[in-house]
C-alpha positions as CSV (number, residue, x, y, z in Angstrom):
1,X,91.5,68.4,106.7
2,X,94.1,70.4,106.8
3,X,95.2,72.8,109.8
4,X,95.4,76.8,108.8
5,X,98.3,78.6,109.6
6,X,97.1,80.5,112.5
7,X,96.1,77.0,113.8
8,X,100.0,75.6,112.9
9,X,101.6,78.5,114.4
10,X,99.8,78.5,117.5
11,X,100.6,75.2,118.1
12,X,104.4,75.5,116.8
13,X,104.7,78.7,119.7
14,X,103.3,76.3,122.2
15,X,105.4,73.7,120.4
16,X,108.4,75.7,120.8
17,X,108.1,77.6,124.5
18,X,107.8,74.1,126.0
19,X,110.6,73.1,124.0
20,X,112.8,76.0,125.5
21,X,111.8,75.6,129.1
22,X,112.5,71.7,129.1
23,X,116.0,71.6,127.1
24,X,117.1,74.8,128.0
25,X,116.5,73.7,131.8
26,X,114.8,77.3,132.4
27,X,114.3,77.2,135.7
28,X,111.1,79.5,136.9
29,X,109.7,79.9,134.2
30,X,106.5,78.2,132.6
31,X,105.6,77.9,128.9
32,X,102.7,79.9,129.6
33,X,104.9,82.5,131.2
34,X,106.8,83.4,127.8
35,X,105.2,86.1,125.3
36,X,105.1,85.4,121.8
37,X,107.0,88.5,120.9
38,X,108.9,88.2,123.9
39,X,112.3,89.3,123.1
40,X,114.7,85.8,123.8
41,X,118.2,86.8,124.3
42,X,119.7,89.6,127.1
43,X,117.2,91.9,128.6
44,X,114.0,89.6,127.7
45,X,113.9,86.1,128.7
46,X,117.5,86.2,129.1
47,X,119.0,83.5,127.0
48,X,122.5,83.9,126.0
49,X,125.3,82.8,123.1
50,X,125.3,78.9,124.8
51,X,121.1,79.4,124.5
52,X,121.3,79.9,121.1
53,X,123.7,77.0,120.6
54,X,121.4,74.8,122.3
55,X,118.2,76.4,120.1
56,X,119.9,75.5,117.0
57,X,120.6,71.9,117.6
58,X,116.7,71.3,118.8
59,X,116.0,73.1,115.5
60,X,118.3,70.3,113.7
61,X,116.8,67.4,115.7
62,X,113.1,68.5,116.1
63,X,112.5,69.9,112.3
64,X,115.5,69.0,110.0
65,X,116.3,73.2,109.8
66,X,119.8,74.5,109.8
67,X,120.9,77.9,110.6
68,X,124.7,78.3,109.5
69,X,123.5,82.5,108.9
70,X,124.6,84.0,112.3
71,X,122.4,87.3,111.2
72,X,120.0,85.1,109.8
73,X,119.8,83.5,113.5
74,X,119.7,86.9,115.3
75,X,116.9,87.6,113.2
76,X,115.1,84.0,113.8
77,X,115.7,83.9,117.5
78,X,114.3,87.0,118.0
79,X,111.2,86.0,119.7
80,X,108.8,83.0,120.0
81,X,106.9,84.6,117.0
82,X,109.8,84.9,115.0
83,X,111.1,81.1,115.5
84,X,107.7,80.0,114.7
85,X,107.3,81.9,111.5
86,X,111.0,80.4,110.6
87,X,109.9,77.0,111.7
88,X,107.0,76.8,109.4
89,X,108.0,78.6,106.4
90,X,110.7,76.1,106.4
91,X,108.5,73.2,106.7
92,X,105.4,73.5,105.9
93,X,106.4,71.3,102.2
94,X,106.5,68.6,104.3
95,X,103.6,68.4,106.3
């Protein structure tokens, strides 16, 4: 049977905040801790330009997706919600 979206995207945020805390090395901070529409970068969680670096390459290695669009990656690293929604559009073909 396959998983709805709602079901897919949950688990792609969940997915995706543990990803963040472990490989960005954020420390104090839990998955659980991060909102999905949590702004990322500057006055939210507070990632930076190096963040966003690192988010693209776990992009590449975890799901084959490549952002070479710098506004298209401003726009996809908005927010947990946002990634997700990238992440899955992008992917769901292959699942």
């Amino acid at each position: 049977m396959q998983e709805s979206k709602a079901e897919a995207l949950a688990k792609l945020r969940k997915d995706l905040k543990e990803m963040l805390v472990k490989d960005l090395s954020l420390e104090d901070v839990n998955p659980e801790d991060i909102k999905d529409d949590e702004i990322l970068f500057g006055e939210g969680l507070g990632l930076d330009s190096l963040d966003a670096v690192e988010i693209v390459v776990l992009l590449q290695r975890n799901f084959g997706l490549e952002i070479k669009d710098m506004n298209k990656g401003k726009e996809v690293f908005y927010s947990i919600d946002t990634l997700a929604n990238y992440v899955y559009e992008n992917t769901k073909s292959e699942t």
